[in-house]
C-alpha positions in Angstrom: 10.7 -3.8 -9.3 6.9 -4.0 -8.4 5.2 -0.6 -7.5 5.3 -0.4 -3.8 8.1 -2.0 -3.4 10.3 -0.7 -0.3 13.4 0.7 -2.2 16.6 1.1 0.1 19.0 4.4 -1.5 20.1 6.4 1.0 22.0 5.9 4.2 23.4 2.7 3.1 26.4 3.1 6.5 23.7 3.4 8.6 21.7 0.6 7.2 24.6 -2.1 7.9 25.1 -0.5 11.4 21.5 -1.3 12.3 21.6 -4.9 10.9 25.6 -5.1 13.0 23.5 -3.0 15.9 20.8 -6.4 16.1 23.6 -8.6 16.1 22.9 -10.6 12.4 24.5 -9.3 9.0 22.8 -8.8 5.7 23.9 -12.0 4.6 21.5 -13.9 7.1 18.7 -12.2 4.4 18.5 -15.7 2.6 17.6 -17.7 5.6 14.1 -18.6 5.8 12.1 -17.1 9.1 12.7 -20.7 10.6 16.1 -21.1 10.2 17.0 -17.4 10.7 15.0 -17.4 14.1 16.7 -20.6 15.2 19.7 -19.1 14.6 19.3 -15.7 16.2 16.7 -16.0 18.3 14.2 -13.7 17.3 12.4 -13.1 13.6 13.6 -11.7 10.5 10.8 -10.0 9.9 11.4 -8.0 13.7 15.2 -6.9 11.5 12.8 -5.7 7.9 10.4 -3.9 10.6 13.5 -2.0 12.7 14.5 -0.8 8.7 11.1 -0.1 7.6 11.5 2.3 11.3 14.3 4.5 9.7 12.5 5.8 6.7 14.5 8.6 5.3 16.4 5.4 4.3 13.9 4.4 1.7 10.9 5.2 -0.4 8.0 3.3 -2.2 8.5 3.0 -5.4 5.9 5.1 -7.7 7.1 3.8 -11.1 10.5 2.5 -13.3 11.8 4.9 -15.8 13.5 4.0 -18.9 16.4 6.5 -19.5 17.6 7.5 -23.0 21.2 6.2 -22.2 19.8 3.2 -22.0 19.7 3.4 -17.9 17.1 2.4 -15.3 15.7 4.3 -12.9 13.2 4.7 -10.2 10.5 7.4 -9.3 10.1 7.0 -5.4 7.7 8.7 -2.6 10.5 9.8 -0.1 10.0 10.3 3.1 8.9 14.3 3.0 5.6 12.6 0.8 7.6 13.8 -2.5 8.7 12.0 -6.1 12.3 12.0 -6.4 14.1 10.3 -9.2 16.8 7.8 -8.1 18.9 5.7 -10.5 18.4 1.8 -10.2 21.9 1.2 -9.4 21.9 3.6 -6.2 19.6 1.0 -4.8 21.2 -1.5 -2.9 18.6 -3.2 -1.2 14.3 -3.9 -1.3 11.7 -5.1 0.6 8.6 -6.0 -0.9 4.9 -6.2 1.9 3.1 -9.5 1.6 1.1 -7.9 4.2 0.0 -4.6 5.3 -3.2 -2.2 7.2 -3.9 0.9 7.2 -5.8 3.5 8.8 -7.7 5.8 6.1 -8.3 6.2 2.3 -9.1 9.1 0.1 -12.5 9.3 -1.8 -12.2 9.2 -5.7 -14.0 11.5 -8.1 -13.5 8.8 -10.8 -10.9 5.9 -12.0 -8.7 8.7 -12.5 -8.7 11.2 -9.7 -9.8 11.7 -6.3 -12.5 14.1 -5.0 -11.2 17.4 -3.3 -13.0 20.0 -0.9 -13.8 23.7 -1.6 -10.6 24.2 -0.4 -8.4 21.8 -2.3 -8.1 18.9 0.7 -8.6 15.7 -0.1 -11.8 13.7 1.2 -10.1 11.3 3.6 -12.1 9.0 5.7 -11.7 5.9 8.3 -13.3 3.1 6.7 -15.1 0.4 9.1 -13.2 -3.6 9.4 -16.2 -4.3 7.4 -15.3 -2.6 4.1 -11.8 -2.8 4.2 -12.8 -7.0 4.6 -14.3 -6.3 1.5 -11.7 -4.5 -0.2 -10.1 -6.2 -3.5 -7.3 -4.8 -4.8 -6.9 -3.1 -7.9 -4.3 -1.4 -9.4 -1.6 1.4 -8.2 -1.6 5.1 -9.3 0.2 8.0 -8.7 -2.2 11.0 -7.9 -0.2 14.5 -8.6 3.1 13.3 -6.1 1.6 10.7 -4.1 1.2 7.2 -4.9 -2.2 5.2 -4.0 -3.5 1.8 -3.9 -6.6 1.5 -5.8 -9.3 -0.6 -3.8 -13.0 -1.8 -4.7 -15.5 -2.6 -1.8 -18.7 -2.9 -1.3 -21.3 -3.0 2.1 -24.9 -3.9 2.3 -26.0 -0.6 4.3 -24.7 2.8 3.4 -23.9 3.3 6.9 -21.9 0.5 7.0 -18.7 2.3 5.6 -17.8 4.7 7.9 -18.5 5.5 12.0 -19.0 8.8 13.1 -16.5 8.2 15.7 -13.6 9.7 13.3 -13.8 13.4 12.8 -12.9 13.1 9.2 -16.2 10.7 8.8 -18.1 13.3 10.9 -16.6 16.4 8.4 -17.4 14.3 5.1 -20.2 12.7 6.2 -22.2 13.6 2.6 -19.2 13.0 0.2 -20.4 9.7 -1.5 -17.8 7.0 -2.7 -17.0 6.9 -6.3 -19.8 4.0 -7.5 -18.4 2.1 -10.2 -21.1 2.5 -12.7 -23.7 5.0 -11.1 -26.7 4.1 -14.0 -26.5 1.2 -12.4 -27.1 2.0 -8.9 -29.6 4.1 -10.1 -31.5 1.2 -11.7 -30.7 -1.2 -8.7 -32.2 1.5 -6.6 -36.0 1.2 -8.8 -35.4 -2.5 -7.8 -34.9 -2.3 -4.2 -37.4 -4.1 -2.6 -38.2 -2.3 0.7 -40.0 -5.7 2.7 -36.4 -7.1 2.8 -35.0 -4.0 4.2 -35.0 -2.3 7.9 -37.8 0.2 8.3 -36.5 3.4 6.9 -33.2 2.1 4.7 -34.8 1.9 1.4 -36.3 4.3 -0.9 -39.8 4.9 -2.7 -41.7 8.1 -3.7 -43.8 8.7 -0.5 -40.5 8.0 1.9 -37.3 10.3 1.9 -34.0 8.9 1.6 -32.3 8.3 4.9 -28.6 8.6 3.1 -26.9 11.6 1.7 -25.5 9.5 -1.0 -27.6 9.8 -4.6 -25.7 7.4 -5.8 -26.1 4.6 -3.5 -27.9 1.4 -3.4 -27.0 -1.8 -1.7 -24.2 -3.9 -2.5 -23.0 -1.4 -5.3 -19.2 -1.4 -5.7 -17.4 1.6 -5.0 -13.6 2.6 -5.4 -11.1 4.3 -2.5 -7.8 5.1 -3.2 -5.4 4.1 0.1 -2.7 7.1 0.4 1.0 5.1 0.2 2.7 7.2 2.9 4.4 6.5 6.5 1.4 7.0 8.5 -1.2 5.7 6.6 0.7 1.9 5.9 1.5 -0.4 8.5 3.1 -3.5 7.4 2.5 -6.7 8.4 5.3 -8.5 6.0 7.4 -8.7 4.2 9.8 -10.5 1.7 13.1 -9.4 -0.3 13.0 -8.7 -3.4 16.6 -6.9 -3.8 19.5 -8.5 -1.9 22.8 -6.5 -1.2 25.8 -6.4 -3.4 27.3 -8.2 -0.4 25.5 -11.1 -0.5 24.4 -11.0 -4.1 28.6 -11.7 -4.7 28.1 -14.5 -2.1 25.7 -16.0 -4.0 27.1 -16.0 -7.5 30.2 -17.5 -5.9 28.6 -20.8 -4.5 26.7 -20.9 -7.8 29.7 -20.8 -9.5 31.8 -22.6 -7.2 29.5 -25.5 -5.0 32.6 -27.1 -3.4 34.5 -24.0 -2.8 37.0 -21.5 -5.1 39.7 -24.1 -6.5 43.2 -23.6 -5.7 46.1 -23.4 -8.3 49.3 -24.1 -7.2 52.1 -23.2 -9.9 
């Protein structure tokens, strides 16, 4: 199961109320959106949404673990923004987002960890549409019990990043991104040719830097680490990637049996 993945474990009476409660069963999950909303009458993405709603239900999943007996099992972010371990076979059903936004990021210190105040907070910050636009996915980590995804980005203007309209871009206004290879923005900056530039945005040894960033030059990649938890990630999406047992058994039995379960009469 991917990391990320939406990872149904709990609650599972309450689950089939809510699907009986929107009038369709779990075994409408194979439809396609066009056939189930011709059916139904509204989406099947509205029924993932109403689940994704109840979220002690759930958790992301952080990472599989490999048991000595031979078992599987899942290390998932739970509602209360904790790792708990749940065995693969208490799962019974997942969502996977093809699509999600999301409201803020932390600032890393590296590849490998994330930058902290004084006081031990994490340096969380509202990017603009501009940088999130340029934001290409990386990989997924787990930062002490929270899970991230890892995200590179880049802007022409320093200032481009964040608005000072968010308190948390106001409070952190001099914590720089993480640049991916600092020497190199360094050297980029000796390059930066100030004609092609708006008055005051560049630097040179008679004109002071108008950003708090050392680090920065224009274009340089950076990394942000997006938190994984219920009010950061929105979803937009999404698709199954774990049907019930319920419909999992219907399955196999019209694999099995196309033209029905033959009768024997003795």
């Amino acid at each position: 199961m991917d990391v990320g993945a939406i990872a149904f474990y709990r609650h599972e009476d309450r689950f089939k109320e809510i699907i009986k409660h929107l009038g369709t069963s779990d075994k409408a999950f194979a439809m396609t959106d066009t056939d189930f909303e011709e059916k139904y009458g509204y989406s099947l993405q509205s029924v993932f949404h109403t689940l994704y709603q109840s979220d002690d239900m759930w958790g992301f999943v952080a990472r599989k673990v490999n048991k000595r007996d031979g078992s599987t099992a899942y290390k998932l972010v739970s509602e209360k923004e904790s790792i708990r371990e749940v065995p693969a076979d208490d799962i019974y059903f997942a969502l996977k987002m093809t699509d999600y936004d999301y409201t803020h990021w932390a600032e890393m210190a590296s590849p490998y960890g994330l930058q902290e105040s004084k006081g031990g907070l994490r340096i969380m910050k509202v990017p603009t549409k501009t940088v999130k636009g340029n934001a290409e996915h990386r990989e997924m980590k787990c930062f002490g019990n929270a899970l991230y995804q890892v995200v590179k980005t880049q802007a022409n203007d320093w200032d481009n990043y964040y608005n000072m309209g968010s308190y948390n871009n106001t409070q952190w206004h001099d914590k720089q991104p993480y640049f991916l290879d600092p020497m190199q923005s360094m050297t980029n900056r000796k390059q930066y040719n100030p004609r092609q530039q708006p008055q005051g945005q560049y630097v040179n040894p008679f004109v002071p830097n108008p950003t708090p960033w050392p680090n920065y030059s224009p274009n340089a990649s950076t990394l942000h680490a997006i938190p994984f938890s219920r009010d950061n990630i929105k979803p937009i999406s999404f698709t199954v990637i774990q049907q019930t047992a319920s419909l999992e058994n219907q399955l196999c039995v019209f694999v099995n049996f196309p033209n029905g379960i033959p009768m024997i009469i003795g």
